[in-house]
SEMAR-735727 format. One record per atom (N, C-alpha, C): residue in three letters; atom name; x, y, z. Coordinates in Angstrom, 2 decimals. Atoms other than C-alpha are relative to their C-alpha. Layout:
N
@rodren: ALA; lumza: CA; X: X; Y: Y; Z: Z
...
***
This chain:
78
@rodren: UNK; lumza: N; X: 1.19; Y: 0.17; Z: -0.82
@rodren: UNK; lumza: CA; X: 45.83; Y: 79.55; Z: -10.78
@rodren: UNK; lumza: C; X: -0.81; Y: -1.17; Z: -0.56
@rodren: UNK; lumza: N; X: 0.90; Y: 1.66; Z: 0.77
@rodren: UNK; lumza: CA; X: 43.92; Y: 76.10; Z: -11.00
@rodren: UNK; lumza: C; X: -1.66; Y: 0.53; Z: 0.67
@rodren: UNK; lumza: N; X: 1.47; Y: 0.23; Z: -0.33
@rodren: UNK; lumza: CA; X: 40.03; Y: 76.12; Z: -10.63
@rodren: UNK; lumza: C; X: -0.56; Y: -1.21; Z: -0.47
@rodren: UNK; lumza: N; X: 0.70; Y: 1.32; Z: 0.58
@rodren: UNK; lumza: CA; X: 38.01; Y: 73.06; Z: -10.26
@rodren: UNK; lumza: C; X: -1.43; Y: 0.39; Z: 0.00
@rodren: UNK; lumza: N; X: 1.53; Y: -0.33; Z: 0.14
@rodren: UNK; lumza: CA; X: 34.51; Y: 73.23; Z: -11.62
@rodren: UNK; lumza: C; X: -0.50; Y: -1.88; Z: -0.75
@rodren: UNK; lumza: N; X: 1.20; Y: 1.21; Z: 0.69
@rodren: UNK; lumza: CA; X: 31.75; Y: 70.41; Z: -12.44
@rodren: UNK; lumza: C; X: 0.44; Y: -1.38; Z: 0.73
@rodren: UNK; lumza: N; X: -0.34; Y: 0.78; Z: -1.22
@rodren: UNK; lumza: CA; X: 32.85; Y: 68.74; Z: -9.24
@rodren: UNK; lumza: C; X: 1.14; Y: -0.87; Z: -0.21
@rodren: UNK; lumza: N; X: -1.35; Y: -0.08; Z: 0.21
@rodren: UNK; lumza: CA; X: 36.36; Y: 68.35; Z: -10.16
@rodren: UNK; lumza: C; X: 0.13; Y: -0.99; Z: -1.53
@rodren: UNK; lumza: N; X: -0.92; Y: 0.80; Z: 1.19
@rodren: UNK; lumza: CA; X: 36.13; Y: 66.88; Z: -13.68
@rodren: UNK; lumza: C; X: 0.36; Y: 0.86; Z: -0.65
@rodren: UNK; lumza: N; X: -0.28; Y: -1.16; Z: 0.45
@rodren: UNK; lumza: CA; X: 37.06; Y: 70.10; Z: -15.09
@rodren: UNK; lumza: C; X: 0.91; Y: 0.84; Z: 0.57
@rodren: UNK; lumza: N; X: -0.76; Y: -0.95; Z: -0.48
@rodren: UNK; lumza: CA; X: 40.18; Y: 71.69; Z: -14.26
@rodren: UNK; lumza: C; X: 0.43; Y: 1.25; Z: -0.79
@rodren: UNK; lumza: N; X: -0.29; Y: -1.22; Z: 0.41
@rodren: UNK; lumza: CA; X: 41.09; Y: 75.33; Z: -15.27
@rodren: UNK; lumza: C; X: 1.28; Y: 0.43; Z: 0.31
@rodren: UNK; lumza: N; X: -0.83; Y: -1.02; Z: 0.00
@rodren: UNK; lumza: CA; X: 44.46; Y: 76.47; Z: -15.23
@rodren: UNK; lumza: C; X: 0.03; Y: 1.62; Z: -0.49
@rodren: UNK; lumza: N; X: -0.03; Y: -1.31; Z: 0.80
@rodren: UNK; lumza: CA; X: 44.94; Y: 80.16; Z: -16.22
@rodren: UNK; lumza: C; X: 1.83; Y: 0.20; Z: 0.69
@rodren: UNK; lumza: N; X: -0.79; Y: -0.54; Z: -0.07
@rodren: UNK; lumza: CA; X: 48.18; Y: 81.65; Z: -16.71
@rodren: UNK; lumza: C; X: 1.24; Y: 1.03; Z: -0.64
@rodren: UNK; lumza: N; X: -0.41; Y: -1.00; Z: 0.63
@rodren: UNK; lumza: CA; X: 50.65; Y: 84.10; Z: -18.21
@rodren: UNK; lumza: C; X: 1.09; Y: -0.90; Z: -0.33
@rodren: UNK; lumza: N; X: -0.80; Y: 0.61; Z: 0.50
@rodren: UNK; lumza: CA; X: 53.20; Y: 82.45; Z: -20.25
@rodren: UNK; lumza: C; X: 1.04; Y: 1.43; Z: -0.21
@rodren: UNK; lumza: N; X: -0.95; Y: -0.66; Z: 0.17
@rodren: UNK; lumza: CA; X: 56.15; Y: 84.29; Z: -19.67
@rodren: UNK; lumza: C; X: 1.16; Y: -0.16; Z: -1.25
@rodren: UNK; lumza: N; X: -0.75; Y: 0.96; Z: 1.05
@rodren: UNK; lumza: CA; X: 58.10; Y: 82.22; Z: -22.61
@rodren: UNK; lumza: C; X: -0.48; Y: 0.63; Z: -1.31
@rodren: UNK; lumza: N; X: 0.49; Y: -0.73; Z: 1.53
@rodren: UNK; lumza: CA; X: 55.73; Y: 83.92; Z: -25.08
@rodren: UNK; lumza: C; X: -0.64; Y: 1.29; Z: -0.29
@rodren: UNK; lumza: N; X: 0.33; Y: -1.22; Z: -0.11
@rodren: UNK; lumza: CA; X: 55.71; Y: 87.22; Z: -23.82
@rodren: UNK; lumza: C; X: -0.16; Y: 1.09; Z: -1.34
@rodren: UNK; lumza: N; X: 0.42; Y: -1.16; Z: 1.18
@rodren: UNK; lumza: CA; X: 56.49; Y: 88.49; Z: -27.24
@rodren: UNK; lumza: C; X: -1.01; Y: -0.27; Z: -0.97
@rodren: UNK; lumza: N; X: 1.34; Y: 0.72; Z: 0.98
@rodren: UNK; lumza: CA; X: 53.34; Y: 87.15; Z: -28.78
@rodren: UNK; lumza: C; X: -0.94; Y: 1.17; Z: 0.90
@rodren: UNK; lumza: N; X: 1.06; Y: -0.60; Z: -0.78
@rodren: UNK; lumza: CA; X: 50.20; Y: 89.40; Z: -28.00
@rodren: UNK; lumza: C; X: -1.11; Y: -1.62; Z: 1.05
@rodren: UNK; lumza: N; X: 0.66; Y: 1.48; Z: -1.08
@rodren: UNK; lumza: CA; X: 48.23; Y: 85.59; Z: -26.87
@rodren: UNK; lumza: C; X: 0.62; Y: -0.77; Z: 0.89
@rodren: UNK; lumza: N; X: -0.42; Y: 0.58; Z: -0.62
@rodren: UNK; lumza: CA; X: 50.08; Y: 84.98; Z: -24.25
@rodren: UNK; lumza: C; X: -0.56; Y: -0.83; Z: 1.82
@rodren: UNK; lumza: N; X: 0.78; Y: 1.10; Z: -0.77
@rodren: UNK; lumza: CA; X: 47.70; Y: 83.73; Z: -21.65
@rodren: UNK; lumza: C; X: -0.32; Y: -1.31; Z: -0.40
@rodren: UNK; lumza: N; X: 0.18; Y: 1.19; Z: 0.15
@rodren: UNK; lumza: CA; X: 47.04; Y: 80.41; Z: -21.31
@rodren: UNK; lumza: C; X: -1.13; Y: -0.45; Z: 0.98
@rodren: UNK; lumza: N; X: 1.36; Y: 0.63; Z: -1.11
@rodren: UNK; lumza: CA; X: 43.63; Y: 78.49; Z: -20.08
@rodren: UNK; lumza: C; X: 0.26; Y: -1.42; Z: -0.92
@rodren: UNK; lumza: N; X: -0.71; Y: 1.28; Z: 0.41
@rodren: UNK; lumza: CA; X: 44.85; Y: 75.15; Z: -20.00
@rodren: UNK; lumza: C; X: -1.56; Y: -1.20; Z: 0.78
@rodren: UNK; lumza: N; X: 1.36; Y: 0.98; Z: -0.37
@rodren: UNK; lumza: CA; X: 41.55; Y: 72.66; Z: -19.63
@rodren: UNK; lumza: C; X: 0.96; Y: -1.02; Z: 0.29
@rodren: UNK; lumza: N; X: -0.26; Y: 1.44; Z: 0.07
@rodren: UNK; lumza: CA; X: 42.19; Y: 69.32; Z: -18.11
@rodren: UNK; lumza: C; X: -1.24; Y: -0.83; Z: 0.45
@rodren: UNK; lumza: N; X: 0.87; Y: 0.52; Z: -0.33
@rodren: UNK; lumza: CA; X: 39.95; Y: 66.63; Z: -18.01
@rodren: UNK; lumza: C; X: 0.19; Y: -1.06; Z: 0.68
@rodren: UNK; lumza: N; X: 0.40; Y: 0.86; Z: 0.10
@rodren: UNK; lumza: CA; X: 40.37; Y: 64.20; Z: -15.82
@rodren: UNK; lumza: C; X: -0.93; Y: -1.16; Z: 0.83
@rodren: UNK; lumza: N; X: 1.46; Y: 0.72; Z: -0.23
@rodren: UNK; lumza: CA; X: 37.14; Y: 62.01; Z: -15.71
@rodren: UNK; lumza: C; X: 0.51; Y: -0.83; Z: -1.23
@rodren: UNK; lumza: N; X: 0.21; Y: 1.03; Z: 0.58
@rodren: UNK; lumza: CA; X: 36.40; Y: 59.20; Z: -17.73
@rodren: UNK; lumza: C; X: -0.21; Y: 0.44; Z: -1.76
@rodren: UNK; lumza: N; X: -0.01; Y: -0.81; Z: 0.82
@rodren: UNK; lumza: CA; X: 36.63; Y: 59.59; Z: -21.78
@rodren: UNK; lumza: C; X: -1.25; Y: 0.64; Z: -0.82
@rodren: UNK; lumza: N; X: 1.41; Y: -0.08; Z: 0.10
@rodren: UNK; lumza: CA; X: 33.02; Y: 59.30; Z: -22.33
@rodren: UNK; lumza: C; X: -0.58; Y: 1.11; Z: 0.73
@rodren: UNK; lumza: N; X: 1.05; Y: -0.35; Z: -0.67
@rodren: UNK; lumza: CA; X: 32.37; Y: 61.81; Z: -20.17
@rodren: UNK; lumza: C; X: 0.99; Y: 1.57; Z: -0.34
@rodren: UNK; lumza: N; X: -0.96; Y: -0.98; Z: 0.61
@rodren: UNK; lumza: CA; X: 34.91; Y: 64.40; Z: -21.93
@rodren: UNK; lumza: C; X: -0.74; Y: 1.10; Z: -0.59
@rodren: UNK; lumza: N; X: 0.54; Y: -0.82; Z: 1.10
@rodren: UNK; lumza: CA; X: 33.84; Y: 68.09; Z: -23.17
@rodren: UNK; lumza: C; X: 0.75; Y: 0.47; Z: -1.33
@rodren: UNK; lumza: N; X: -1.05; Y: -0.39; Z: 0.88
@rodren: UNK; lumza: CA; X: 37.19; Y: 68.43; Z: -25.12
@rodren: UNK; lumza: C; X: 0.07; Y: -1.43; Z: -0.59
@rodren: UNK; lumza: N; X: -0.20; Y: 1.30; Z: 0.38
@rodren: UNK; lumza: CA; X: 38.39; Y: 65.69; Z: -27.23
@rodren: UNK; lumza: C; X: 1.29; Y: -0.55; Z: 0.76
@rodren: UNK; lumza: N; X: -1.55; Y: 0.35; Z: -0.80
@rodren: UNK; lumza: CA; X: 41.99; Y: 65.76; Z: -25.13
@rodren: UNK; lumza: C; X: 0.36; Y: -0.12; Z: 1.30
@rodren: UNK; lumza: N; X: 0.21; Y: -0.24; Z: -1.93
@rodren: UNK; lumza: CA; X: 42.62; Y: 65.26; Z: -21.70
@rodren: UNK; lumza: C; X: 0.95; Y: 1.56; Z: -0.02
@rodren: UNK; lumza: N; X: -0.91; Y: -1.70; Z: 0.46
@rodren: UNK; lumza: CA; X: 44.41; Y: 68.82; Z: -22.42
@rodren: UNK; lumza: C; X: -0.66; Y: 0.73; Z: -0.98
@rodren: UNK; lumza: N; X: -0.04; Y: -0.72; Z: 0.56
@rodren: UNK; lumza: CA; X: 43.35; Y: 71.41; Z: -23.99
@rodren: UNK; lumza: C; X: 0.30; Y: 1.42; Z: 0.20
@rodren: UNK; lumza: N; X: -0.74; Y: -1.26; Z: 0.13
@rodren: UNK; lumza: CA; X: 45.26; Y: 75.03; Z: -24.59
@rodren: UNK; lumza: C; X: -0.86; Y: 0.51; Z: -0.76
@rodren: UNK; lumza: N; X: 0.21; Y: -1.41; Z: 1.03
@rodren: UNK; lumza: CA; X: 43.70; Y: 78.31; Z: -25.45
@rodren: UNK; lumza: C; X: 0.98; Y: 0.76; Z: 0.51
@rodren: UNK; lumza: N; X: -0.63; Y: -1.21; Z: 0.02
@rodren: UNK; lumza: CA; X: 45.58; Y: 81.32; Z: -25.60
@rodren: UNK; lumza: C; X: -0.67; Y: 1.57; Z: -0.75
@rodren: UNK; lumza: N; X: 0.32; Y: -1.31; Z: 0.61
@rodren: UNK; lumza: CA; X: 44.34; Y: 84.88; Z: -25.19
@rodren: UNK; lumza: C; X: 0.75; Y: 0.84; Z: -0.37
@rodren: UNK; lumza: N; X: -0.59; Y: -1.56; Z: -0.41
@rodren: UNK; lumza: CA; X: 45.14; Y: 88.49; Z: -25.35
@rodren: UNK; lumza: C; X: -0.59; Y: 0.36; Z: 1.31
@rodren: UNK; lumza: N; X: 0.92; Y: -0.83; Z: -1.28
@rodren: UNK; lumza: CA; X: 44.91; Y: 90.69; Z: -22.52
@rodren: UNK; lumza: C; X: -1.39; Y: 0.55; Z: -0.14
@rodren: UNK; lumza: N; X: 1.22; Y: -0.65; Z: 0.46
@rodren: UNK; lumza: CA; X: 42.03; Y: 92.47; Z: -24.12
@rodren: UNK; lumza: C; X: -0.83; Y: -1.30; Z: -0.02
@rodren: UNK; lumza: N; X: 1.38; Y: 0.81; Z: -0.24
@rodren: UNK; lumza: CA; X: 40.07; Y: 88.96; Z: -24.34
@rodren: UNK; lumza: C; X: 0.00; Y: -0.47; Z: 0.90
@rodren: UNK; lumza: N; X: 0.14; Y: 0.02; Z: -1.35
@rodren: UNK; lumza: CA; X: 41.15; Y: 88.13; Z: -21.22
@rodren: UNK; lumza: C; X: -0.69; Y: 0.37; Z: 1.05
@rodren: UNK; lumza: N; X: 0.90; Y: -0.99; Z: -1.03
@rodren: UNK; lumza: CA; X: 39.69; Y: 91.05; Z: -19.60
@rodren: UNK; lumza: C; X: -1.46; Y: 0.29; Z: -0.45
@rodren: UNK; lumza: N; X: 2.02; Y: -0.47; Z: 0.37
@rodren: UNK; lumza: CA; X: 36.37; Y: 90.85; Z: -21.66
@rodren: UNK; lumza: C; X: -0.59; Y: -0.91; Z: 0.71
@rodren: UNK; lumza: N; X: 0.82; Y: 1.41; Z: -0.33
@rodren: UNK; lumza: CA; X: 36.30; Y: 87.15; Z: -20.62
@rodren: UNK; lumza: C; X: -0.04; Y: 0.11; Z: 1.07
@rodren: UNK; lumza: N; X: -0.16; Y: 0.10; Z: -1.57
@rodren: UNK; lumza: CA; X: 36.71; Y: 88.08; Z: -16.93
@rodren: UNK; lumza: C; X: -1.32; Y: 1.39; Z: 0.13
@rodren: UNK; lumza: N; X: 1.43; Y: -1.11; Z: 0.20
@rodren: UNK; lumza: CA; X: 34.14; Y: 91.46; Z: -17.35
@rodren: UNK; lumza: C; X: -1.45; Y: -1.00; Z: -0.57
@rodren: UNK; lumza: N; X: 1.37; Y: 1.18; Z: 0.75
@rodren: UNK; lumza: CA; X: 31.61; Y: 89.03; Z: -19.06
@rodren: UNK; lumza: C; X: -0.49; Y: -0.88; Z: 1.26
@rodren: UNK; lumza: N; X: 0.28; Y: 0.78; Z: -0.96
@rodren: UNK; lumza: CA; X: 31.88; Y: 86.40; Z: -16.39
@rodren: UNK; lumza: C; X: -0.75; Y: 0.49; Z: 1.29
@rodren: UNK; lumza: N; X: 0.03; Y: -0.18; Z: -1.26
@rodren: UNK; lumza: CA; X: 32.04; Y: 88.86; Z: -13.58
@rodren: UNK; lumza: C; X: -1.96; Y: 0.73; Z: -0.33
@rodren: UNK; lumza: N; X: 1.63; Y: -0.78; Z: 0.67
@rodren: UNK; lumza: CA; X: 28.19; Y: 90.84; Z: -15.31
@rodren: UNK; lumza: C; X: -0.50; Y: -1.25; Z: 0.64
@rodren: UNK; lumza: N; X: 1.16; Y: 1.39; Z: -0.11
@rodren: UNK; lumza: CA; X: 26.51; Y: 87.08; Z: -15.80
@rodren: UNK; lumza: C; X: -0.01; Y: -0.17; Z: 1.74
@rodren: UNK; lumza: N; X: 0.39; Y: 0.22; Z: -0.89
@rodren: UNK; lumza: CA; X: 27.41; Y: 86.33; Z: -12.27
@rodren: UNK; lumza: C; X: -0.60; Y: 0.87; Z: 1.27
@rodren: UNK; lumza: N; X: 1.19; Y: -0.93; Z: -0.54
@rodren: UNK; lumza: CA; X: 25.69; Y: 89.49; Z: -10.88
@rodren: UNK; lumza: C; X: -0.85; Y: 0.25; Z: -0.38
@rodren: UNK; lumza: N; X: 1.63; Y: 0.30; Z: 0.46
@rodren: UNK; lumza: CA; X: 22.65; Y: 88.92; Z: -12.80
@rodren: UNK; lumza: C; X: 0.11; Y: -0.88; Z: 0.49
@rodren: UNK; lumza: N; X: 0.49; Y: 1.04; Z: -0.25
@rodren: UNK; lumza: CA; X: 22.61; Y: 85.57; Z: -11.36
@rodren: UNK; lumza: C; X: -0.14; Y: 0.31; Z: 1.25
@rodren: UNK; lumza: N; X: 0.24; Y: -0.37; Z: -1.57
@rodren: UNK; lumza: CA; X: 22.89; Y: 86.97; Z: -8.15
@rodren: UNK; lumza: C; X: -1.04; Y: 1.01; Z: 0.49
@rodren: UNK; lumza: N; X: 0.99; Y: -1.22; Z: 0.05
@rodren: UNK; lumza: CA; X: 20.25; Y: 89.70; Z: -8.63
@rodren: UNK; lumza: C; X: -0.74; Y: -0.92; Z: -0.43
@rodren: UNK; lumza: N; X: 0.69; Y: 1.22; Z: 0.19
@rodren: UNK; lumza: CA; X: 18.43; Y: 86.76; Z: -10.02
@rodren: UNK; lumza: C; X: -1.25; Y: -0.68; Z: 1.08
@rodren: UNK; lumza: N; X: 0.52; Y: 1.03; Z: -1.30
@rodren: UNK; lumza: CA; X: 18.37; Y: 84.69; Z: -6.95
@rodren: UNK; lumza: C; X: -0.63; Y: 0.63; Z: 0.95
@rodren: UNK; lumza: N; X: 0.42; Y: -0.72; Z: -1.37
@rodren: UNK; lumza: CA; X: 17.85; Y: 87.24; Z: -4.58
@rodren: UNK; lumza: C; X: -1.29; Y: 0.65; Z: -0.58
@rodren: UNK; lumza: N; X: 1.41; Y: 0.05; Z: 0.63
@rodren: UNK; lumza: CA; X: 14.40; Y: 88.40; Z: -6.61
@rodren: UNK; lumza: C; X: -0.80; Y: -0.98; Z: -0.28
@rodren: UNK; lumza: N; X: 0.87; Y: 0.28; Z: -0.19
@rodren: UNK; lumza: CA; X: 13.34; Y: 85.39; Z: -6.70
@rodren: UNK; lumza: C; X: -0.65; Y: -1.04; Z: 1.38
@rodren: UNK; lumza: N; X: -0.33; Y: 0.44; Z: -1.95
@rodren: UNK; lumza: CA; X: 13.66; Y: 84.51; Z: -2.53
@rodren: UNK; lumza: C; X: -1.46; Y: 1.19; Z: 0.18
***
């Protein structure tokens, strides 16, 4: 799954690395950057993390909280 964020200089892959199934970090969130190098948050036009399922699913529970406070947010202050 690719996601573009920060009006496409920021791409997000996520995916399950089947190749390193026997590793517990076998997700992969594969950053790419490409924009200009000056304008880089990584130092690589690539960069690889690798979770676990367990930080996977905190990092997706985490995300999914913040963006219903932001949405309980907005709509309090309309």
């Amino acid at each position: 799954m690719r996601i573009k964020l920060l009006k496409g200089a920021l791409i997000v892959s996520i995916q399950f690395e089947k190749s390193d199934s026997e590793y517990d970090d076998n997700i992969c969130l594969c950053f790419e950057e490409p924009c200009h190098d000056d304008e880089h948050i990584f130092r690589g036009e690539k960069t690889h993390l690798y979770l676990t399922a367990s930080e996977a699913r905190n990092l997706a529970k985490t995300l999914l909280a913040v963006a219903e406070e932001s949405d309980i947010s907005s709509k309090d202050s309309q």
